[in-house]
N, C-alpha and C positions, 0 to 999 in steps of 0.2 A: 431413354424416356423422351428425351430432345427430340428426339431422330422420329421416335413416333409422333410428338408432338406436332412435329413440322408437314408428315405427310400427310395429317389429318385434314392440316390450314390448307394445304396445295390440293388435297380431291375437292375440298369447299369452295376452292378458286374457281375452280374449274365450273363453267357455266353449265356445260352439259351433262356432264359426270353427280356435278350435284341435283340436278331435276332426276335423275334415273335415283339416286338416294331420295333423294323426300319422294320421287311416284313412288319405290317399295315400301318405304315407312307409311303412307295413305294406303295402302295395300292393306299392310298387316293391322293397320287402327281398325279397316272395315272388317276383318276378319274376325277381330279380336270382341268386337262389336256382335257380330252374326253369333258367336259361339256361346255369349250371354242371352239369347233367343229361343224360350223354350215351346218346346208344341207342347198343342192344346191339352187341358187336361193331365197334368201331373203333379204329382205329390212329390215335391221337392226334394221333404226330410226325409221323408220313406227311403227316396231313391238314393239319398245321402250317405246313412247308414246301410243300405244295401252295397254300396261301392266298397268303401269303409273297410267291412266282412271278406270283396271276394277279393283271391289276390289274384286271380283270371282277368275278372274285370279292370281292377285296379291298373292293369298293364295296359290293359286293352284303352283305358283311358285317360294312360298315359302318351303312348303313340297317339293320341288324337287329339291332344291340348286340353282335357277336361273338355270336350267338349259333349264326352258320353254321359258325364255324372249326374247333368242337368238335363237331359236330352236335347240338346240344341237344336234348331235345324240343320244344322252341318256336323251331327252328331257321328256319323262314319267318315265324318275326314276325307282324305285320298285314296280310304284304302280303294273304293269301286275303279277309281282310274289307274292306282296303281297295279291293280290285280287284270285289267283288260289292260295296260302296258306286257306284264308278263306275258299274256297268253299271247297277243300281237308278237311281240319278239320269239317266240318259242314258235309260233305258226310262219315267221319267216325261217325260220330254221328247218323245216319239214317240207314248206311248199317251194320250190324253188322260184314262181314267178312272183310270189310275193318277195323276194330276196331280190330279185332282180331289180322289181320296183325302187326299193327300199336302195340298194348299191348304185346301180346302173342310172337310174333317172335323177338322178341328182336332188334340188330342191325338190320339185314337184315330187316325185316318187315317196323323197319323206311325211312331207304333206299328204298324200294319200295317207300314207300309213296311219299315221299321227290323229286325219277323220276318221279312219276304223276306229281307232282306241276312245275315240271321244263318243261315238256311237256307240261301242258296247258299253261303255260307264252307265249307261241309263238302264238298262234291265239289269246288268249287277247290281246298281245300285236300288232296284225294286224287291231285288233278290234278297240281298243283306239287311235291308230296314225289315222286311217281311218278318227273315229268320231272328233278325237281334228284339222286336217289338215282343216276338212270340216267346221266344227266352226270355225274356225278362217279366212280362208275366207268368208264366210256368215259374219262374223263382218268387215270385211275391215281391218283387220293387216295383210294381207298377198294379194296378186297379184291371178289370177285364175291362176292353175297349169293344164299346159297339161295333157293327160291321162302315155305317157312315163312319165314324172318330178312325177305324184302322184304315180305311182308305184314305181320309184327309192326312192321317198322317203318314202313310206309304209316301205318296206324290209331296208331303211337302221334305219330307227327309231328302227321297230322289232329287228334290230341285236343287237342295241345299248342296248333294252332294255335286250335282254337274257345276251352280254356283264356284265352287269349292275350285272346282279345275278349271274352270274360268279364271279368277283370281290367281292361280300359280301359273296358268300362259298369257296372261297381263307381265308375270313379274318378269317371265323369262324373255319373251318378248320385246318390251318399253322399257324393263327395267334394266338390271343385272344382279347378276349369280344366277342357281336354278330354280323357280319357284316352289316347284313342290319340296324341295328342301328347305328353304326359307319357310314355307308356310310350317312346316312339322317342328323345325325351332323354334318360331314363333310362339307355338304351342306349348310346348316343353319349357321356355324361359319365362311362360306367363305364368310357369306354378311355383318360380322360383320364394317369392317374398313367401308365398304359405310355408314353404318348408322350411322356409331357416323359423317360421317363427312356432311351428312344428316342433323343432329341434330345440329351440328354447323353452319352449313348455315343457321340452323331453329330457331335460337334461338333469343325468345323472353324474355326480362329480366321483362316487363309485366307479362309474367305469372311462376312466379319463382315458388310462391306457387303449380302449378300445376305441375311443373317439381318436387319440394322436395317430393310431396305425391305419383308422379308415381315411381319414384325408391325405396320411404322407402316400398312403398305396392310392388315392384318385388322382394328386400331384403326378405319381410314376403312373398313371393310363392315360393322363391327359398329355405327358412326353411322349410315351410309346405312340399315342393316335399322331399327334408331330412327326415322329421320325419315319412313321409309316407312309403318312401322305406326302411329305417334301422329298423325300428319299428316292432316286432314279438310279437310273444306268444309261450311262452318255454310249452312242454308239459312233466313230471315226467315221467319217464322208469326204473324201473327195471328190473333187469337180474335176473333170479334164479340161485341156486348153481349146478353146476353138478359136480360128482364124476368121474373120469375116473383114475383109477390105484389108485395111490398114491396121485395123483394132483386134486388140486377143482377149478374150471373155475366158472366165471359168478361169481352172486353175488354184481354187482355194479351198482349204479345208475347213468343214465344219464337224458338228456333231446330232443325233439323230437321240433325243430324249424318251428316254422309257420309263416311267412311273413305279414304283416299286406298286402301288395300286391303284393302276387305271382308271379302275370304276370306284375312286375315291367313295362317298357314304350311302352310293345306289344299293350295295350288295345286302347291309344292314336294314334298308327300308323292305327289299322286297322279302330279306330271312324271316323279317319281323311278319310281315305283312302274311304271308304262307303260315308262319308256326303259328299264329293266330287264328288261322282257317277253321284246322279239323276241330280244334277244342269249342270252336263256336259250333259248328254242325255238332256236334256231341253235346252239348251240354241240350241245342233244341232238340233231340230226342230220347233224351234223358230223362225228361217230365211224365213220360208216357209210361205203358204197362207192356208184359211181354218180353220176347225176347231180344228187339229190339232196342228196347230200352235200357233191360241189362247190360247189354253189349255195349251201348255208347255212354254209359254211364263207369263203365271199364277203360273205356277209351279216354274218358274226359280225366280220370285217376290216373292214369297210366301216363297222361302227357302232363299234368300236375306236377309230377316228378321230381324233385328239380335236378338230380341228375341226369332224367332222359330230355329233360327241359335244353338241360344245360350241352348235351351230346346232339341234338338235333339244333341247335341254334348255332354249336362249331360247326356243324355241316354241312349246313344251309349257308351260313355265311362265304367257307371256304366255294362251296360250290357256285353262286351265284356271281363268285368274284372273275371266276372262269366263264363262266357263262356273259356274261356282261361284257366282259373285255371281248370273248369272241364275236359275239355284235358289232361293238363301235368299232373295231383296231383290227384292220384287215392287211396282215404284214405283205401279200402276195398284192393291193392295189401299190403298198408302200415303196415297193419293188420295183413297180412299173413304172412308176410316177416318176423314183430314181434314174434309171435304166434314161428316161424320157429327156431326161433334163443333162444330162451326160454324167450325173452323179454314180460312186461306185464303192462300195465299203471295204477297205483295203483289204487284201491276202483273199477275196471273197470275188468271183465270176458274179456280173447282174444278170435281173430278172430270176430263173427260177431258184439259183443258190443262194442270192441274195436274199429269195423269200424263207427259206427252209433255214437258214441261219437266223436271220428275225425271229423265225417261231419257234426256234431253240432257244433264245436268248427268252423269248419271249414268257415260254412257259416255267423258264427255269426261274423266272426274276416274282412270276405269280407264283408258284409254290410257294414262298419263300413271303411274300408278303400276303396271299390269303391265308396261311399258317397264323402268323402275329395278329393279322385282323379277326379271324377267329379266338384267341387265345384272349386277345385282348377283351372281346364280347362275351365271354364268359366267367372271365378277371373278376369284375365285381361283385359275382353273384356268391364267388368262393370268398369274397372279403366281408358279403357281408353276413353268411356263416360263420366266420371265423369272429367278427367282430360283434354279432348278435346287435346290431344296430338297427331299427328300424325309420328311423326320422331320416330326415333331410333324402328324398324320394326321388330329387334332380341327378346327386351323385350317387346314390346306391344303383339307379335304373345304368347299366353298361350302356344299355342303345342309346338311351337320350343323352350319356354323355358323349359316346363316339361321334352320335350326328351333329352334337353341338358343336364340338370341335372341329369336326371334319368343313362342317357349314361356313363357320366362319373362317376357316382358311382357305377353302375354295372360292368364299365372296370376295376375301382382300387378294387374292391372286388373279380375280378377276378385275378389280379393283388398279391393281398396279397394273395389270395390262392393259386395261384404259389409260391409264397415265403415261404408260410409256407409249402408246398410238397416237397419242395428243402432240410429244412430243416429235417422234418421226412425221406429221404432217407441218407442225412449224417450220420443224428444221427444212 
């Protein structure tokens, strides 16, 4: 406790390190502010008790910080930029000069990229306020909106939403850690006080047993998310000798870190963000007549499920984990980079063996932890079956505890890598 004690007082020393903490904390206060912001014209309690009922929406506005319950102006969150991220990344995957861009040109090339995604956020986000404004009338939590009122509030949702990605490339930016994962804890720890006191209104001394086994089993997921994300595979490097003049360089062994999960709490934001999709297109054509309506009104029951819930959210996740990694982690530049520098992984030929070995190690080390991080996202939802617990909505949600945990462990690992950069420039 010392020991944490002590690193708290040393980042607050730190001149710089502490202006990047108070900028994200002003960050997240204006956030936190925005999301208390309703557009015009709604009926609060209506909407209240309309959340309340759906356990669709319930999630849906949970991933978004409450900030659906009320309609905020920033009522869709990140999902419009996280969803033009996906498609961005899946379109470098297909187009090779967009790849090229993106690998080859270094900053600038990401930067391109990076104004795509910021570009399409604005007609997704026309898209989604469209389809959620029209859902939620066809369900009765909201009043019929004039054609003036549905367009004021189109364009102001839309602002809210670009706003929204503004504020998380401020954080990642000026501040530190990722923003858009900051912003979504953010969101998720601002429902914290409601649920404990949720939970004390809720409390039944009848089922204590079920209360002791639902905390000891979030104790053991909030381990598991730990072991998942600190957990690597060191790989052996050495350097060869080289002679220049009088002086011999190189000659030292190090090691080459591999993540048990790379794409640390991305895979979970974007499973969420997808499984979330079809059941919103379903439910707005579910109001109507026909056959049409039947059919997405099948679709909206059919993904309800919580078994086919629970089987599409492990496989969303597993698969994203793969996909993500194969984005950022490109073992054949890793290769080259090696090869360049006179580095060489023992009992292993560089350049092309060095990279076909990476990507053995590679895939083997993902299996193995998109496995757990799936099993783990589905954990809670069998505990809270098992436990029949409905209160306290922070730990029973898996995602919002994964990303809670994963968030804060990637901010304070970014956190000590400041600290220790601080240090190599002293010294």
């Amino acid at each position: 406790m010392i020991n944490w004690f002590q690193k708290v007082v040393l980042v607050f020393k730190d001149k710089q390190l502490r202006n990047k903490i108070l900028f994200v904390l002003g960050i997240l206060v204006v956030f936190r502010l925005a999301a208390t912001i309703p557009i015009p014209g709604i009926d609060s309690e209506n909407l209240k008790k309309f959340f309340e009922q759906s356990q669709f929406f319930g999630l849906m506005n949970l991933f978004v910080g409450g900030t659906l319950s009320n309609l905020s102006i920033i009522m869709l969150g990140l999902g419009p930029y996280i969803t033009s991220v996906i498609i961005i990344q899946l379109l470098t995957m297909i187009f090779p000069q967009l790849e090229k861009m993106f690998k080859e040109e270094g900053a600038a090339g990401k930067q391109k990229v990076n104004q795509y995604g910021r570009i399409m956020t604005i007609p997704l986000a026309l898209v989604q306020s469209y389809a959620m404004l029209t859902l939620l009338q066809k369900s009765g939590a909201i009043g019929a909106l004039s054609t003036a009122q549905l367009v004021m509030s189109l364009i102001t949702v839309a602002g809210g939403a670009v706003f929204l990605m503004w504020l998380g490339e401020l954080i990642t930016e000026k501040g530190i850690g990722n923003g858009v994962s900051l912003l979504i804890f953010a969101g998720i720890v601002s429902r914290t006080p409601a649920d404990i006191r949720q939970l004390i209104y809720s409390w039944d001394p009848s089922r204590l047993t079920g209360y002791v086994l639902f905390f000891a089993s979030s104790l053991l997921i909030i381990a598991g998310v730990v072991l998942i994300t600190e957990a690597r595979r060191n790989i052996n490097v050495s350097y060869a000798k080289r002679v220049r003049g009088n002086k011999i360089y190189g000659g030292a062994s190090t090691y080459l870190p591999i993540n048990l999960n790379p794409a640390g709490v991305i895979p979970i934001i974007f499973a969420l963000s997808i499984l979330l999709f079809p059941s919103m297109i379903a439910g707005f054509f579910a109001g109507g007549g026909g056959f049409i309506a039947s059919a997405a009104t099948g679709v909206a029951n059919f993904l309800q499920n919580s078994w086919v819930h629970g089987a599409l959210f492990f496989t969303l996740v597993f698969a994203f984990t793969f996909f993500y990694t194969a984005v950022t982690f490109d073992p054949e530049s890793i290769a080259n980079n090696l090869q360049k520098m006179g580095g060489f992984v023992p009992g292993i030929r560089p350049g092309k063996s060095t990279s076909q070995f990476l990507h053995k190690i590679l895939y083997r080390i993902l299996f193995l932890g998109a496995s757990f991080l799936g099993i783990i996202a589905v954990l809670p939802s069998i505990i809270q079956g098992v436990t029949n617990i409905q209160a306290f909505q922070f730990l029973i949600g898996g995602t919002a505890l994964l990303i809670t945990v994963s968030v804060v462990l990637d901010t304070w690992r970014q956190i000590k890598a400041q600290m220790e950069m601080r240090e190599y420039e002293r010294f």
